[in-house]
C-alpha positions as CSV (number, residue, x, y, z in Angstrom):
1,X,-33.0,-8.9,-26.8
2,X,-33.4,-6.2,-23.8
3,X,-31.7,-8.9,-21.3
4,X,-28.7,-8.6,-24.3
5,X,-29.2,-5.3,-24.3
6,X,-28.7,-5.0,-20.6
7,X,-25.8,-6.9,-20.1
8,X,-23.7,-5.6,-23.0
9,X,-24.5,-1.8,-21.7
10,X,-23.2,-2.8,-18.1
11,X,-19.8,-4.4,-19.7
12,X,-19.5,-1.5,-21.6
13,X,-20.3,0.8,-18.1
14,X,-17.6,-1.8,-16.3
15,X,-14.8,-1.5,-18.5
16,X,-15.3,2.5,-18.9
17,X,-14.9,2.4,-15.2
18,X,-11.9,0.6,-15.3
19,X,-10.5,2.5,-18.1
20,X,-11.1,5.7,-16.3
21,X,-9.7,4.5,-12.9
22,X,-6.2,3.6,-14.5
23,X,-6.1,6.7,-16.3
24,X,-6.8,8.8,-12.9
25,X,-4.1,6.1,-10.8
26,X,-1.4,7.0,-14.3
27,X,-1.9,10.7,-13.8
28,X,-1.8,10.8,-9.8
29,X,1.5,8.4,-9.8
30,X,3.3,10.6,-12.8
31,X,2.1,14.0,-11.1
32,X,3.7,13.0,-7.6
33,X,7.2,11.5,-9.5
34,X,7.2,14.9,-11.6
35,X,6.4,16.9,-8.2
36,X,9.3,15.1,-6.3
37,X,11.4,15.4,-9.5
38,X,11.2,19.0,-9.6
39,X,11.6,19.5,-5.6
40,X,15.1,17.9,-6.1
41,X,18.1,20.1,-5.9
42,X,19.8,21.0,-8.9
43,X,19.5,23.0,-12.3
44,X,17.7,20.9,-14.9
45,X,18.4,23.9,-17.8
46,X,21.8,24.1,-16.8
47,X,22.0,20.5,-16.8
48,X,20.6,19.9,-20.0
49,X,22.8,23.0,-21.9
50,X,26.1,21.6,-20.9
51,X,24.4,18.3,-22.6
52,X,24.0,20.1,-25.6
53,X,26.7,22.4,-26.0
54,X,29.4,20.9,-24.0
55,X,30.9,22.9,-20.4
56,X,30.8,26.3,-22.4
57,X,27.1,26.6,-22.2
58,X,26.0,30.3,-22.6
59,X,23.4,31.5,-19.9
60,X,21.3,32.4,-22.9
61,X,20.8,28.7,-24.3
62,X,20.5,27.9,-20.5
63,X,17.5,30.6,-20.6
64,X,16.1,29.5,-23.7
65,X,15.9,25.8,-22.2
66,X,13.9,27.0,-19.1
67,X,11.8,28.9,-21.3
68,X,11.4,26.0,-23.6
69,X,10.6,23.4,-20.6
70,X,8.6,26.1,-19.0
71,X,10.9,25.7,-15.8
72,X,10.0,29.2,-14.2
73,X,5.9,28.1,-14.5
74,X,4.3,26.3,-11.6
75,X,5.1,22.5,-11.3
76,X,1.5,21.7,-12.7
77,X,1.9,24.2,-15.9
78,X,5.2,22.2,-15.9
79,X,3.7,18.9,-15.7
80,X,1.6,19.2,-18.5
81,X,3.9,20.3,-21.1
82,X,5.5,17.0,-20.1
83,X,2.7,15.3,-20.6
84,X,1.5,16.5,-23.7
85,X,4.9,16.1,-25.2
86,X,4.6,12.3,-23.1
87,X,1.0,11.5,-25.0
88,X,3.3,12.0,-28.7
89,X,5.7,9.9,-27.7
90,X,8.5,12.6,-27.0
91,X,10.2,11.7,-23.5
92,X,12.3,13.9,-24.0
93,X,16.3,13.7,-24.0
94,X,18.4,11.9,-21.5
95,X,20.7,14.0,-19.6
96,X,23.2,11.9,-18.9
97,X,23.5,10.0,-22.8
98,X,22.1,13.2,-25.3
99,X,19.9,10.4,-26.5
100,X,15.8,10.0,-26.7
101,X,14.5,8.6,-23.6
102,X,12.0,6.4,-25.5
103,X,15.0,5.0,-28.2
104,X,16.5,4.0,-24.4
105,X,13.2,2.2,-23.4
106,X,12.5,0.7,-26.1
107,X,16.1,-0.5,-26.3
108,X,16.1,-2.1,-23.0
109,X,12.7,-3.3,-22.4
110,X,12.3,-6.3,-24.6
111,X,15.7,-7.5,-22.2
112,X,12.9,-6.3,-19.1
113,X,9.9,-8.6,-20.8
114,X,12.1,-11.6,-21.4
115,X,12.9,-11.3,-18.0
116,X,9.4,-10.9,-16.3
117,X,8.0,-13.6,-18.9
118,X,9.9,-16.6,-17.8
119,X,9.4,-15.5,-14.0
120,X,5.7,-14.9,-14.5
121,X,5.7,-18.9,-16.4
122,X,7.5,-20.4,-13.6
123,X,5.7,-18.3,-11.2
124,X,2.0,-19.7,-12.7
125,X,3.3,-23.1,-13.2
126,X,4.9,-24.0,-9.8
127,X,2.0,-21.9,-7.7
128,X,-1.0,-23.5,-9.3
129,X,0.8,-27.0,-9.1
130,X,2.0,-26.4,-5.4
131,X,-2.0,-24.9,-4.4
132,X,-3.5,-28.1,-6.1
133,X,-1.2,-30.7,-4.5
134,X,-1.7,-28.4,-1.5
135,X,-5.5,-28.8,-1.6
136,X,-5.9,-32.1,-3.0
137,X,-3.8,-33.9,-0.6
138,X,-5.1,-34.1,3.1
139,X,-3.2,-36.4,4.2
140,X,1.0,-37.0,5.4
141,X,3.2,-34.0,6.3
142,X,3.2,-32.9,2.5
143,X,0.9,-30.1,2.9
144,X,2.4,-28.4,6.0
145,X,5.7,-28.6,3.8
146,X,4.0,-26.6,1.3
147,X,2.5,-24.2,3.4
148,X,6.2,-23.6,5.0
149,X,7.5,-23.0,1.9
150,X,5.2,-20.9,0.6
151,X,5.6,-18.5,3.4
152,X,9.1,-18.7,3.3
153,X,9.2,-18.2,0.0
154,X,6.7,-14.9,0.3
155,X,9.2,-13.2,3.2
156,X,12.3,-13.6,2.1
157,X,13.4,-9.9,0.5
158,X,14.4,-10.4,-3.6
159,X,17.8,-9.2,-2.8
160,X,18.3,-11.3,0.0
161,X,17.7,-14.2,-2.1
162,X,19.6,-13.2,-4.8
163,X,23.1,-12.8,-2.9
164,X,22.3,-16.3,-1.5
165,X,21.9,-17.9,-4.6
166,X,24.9,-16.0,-5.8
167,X,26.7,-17.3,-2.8
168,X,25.9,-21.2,-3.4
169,X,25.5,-21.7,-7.3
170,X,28.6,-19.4,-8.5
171,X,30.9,-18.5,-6.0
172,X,30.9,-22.1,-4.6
173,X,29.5,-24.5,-6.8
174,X,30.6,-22.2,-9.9
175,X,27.6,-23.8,-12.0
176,X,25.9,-20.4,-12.7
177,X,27.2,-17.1,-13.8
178,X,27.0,-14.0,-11.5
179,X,25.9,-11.4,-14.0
180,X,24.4,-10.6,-17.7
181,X,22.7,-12.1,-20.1
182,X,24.7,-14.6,-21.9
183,X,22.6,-17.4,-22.6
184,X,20.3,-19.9,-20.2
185,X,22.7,-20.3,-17.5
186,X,22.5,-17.0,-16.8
187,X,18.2,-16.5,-16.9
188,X,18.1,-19.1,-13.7
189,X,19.1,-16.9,-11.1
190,X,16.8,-13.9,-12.2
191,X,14.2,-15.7,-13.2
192,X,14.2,-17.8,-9.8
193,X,14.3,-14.5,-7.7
194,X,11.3,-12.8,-9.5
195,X,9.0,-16.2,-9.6
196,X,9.7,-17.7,-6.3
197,X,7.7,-14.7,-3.8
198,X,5.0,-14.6,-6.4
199,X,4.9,-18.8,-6.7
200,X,4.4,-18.9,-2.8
201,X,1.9,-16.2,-3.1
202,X,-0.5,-17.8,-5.8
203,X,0.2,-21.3,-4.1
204,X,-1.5,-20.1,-1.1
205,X,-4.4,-18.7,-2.6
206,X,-5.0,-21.6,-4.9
207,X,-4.9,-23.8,-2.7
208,X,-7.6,-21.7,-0.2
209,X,-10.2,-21.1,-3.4
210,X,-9.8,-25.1,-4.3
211,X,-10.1,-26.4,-0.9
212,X,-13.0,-24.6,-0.6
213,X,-14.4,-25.5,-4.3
214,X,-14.1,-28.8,-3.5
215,X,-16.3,-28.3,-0.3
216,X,-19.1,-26.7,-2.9
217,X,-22.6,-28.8,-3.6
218,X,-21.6,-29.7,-7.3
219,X,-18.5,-31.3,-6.1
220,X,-20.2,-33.7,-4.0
221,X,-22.6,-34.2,-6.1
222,X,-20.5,-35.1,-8.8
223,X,-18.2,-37.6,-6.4
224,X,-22.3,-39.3,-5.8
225,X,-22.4,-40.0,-9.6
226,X,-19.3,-41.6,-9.0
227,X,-16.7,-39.3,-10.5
228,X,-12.9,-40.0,-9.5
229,X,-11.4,-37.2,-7.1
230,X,-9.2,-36.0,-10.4
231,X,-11.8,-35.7,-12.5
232,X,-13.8,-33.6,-9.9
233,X,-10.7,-31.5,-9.2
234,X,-10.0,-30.4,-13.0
235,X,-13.2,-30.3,-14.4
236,X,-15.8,-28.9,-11.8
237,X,-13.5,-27.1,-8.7
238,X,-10.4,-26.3,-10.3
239,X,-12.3,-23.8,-13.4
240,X,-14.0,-22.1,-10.5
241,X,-10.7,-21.4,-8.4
242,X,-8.6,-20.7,-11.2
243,X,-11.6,-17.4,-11.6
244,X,-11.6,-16.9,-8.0
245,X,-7.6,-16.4,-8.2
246,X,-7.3,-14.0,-11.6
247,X,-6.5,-10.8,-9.3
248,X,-4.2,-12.4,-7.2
249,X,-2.4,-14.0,-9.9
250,X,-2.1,-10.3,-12.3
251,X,-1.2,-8.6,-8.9
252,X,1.2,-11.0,-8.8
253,X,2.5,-10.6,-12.0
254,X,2.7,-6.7,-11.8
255,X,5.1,-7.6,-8.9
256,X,7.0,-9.7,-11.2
257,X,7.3,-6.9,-13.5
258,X,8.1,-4.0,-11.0
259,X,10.3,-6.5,-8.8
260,X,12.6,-6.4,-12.1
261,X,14.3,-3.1,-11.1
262,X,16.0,-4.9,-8.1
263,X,16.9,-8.0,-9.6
264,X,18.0,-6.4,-13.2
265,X,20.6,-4.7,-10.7
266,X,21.9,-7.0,-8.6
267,X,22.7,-9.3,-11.2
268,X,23.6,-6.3,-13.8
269,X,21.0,-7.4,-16.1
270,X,20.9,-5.1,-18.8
271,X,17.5,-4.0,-19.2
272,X,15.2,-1.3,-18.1
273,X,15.2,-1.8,-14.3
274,X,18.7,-1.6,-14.0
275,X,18.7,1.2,-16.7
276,X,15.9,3.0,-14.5
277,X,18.3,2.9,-11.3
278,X,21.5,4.4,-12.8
279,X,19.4,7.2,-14.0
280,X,17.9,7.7,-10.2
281,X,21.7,7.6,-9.5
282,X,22.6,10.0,-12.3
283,X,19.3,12.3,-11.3
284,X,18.5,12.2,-15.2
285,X,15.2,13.5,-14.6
286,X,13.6,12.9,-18.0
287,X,14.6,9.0,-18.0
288,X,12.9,8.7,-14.3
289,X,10.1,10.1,-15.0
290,X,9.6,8.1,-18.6
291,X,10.7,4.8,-16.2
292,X,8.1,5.3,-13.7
293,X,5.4,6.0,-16.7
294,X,6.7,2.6,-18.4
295,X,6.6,0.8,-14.9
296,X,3.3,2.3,-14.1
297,X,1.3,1.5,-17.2
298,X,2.6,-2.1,-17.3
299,X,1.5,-2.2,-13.9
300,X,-1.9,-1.2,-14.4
301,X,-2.4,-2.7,-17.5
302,X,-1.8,-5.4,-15.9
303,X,-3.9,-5.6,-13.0
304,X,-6.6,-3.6,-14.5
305,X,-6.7,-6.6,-17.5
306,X,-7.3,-9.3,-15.0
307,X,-10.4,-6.7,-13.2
308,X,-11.9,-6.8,-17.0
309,X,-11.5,-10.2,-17.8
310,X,-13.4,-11.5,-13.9
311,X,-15.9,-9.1,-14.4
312,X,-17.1,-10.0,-17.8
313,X,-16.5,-13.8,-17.3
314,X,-18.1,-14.0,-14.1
315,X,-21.7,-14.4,-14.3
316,X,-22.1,-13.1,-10.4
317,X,-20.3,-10.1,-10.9
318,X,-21.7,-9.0,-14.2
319,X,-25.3,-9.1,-12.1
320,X,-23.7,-6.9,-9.6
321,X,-23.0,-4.1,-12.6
322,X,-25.9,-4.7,-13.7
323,X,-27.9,-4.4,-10.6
């Protein structure tokens, strides 16, 4: 019962410390955006009055808006009347459409999800299939290959890519549209962009932690009792790999997710990462700060996920907490 006792108090200690250090990361990544936000040129109460009240804004209302936003305080004062009014749910009011930031967001980022989803399943699929062939086979030219590809796939830039493909499968082949979101044919491109760098990524680093599961004690022992080299591979080393890989693979994924804001461009996918760039473009301040708070928490939540889930599944590291 104390053992129990133990263990459950140094989860609890583990995930407070996880908790704690995504909340600190949040705060330092919105303080710097809102810092550089406010360091910008331009009149955000002026900005905002001719919003409201059309090119005959009095200096008053403009007066009572800095007063309102605290614009004349210091940028932390200003900071956290954002995020007090950010913690409600009040993201205040775009300045380029009049309308709430967070009816926006949560406009476009179901269009976002569906986006980073399918990448994130090819992405899974095809890297942890490409790092077992990878690992399993030792023999013929097919793991080289793999390895080639994988870092081809990991340094080619996203918008690179993306023109390429848009080169060969519309403008010559014409198979795939160049643009929006108008059923399947147009998913491929985007999804293929966002899952191939994070495919290669995982690949590699399955195929490392399996390789060198498969070099482990319990593997050989088990190939002595005279189990087959699959049956080795998906029920003693692959479990163990697949654990060793969980960070890589939400880091991974979080990439997926923040690489969304190039690709929604290029091909004019209309979701939040293309929504996010035309307000850097239009300098509305409230909707780049509410994108970076969106892309930032997802981000975290994320990665930070993946740190819970090891730490509590893995027996070693739960000893170091406890320890």
């Amino acid at each position: 019962m104390a053992e129990h006792h133990r263990v459950g108090g140094a989860r609890a200690r583990a995930l407070a410390r996880h908790v704690l250090t995504a909340v600190a990361v949040l705060l330092v990544v919105t303080f710097a955006t809102f810092a550089l936000v406010r360091a910008t040129p331009g009149n955000t109460a002026s900005s905002i009055a001719v919003r409201q009240a059309g090119p005959g804004a009095t200096q008053e209302q403009v007066d009572r808006i800095r007063e309102e936003l605290k614009l004349d305080d210091s940028v932390v004062a200003q900071y956290g009347v954002w995020l007090s009014r950010a913690v409600s749910g009040d993201l205040g009011r775009s300045e380029k459409t009049g309308r709430p930031v967070a009816e926006e967001i949560a406009e476009k980022l179901p269009r976002t999800l569906f986006l980073a989803l399918g990448s994130t399943l090819i992405a899974v699929v095809v890297g942890f299939a490409a790092g077992i062939v990878s690992a399993a086979v030792r023999r013929g030219p097919l793991p080289g290959v793999l390895r080639l590809l994988a870092l081809v796939g990991a340094s080619v830039p996203a918008f690179w890519m993306a023109f390429l493909l848009i080169v060969v499968f519309s403008e010559r082949l014409g198979l795939l549209p160049t643009s929006g979101q108008a059923g399947p044919a147009s998913w491929v491109m985007p999804w293929v962009v966002l899952a191939v760098p994070a495919a290669a990524t995982i690949s590699r680093v399955v195929a490392v932690a399996l390789a060198e599961a498969l070099r482990q004690p319990y593997v050989t022992a088990a190939r002595a009792r005279g189990a087959s080299v699959r049956s080795t591979i998906w029920r003693d080393a692959l479990p163990n790999a697949a654990a060793a890989t969980l960070n890589v693979t939400a880091l991974q994924v979080g990439m997926v997710l923040t690489g969304t804001v190039v690709v929604e461009t290029v091909f004019a996918w209309p979701g939040l990462g293309a929504w996010f760039v035309a307000s850097v473009e239009f300098r509305d301040n409230w909707a780049i700060l509410a994108g970076v708070l969106v892309f930032a928490v997802g981000f975290i939540l994320i990665t930070r996920t993946a740190d819970v889930v090891q730490t509590v599944g893995d027996p070693r590291l739960r000893e170091e907490r406890i320890r």
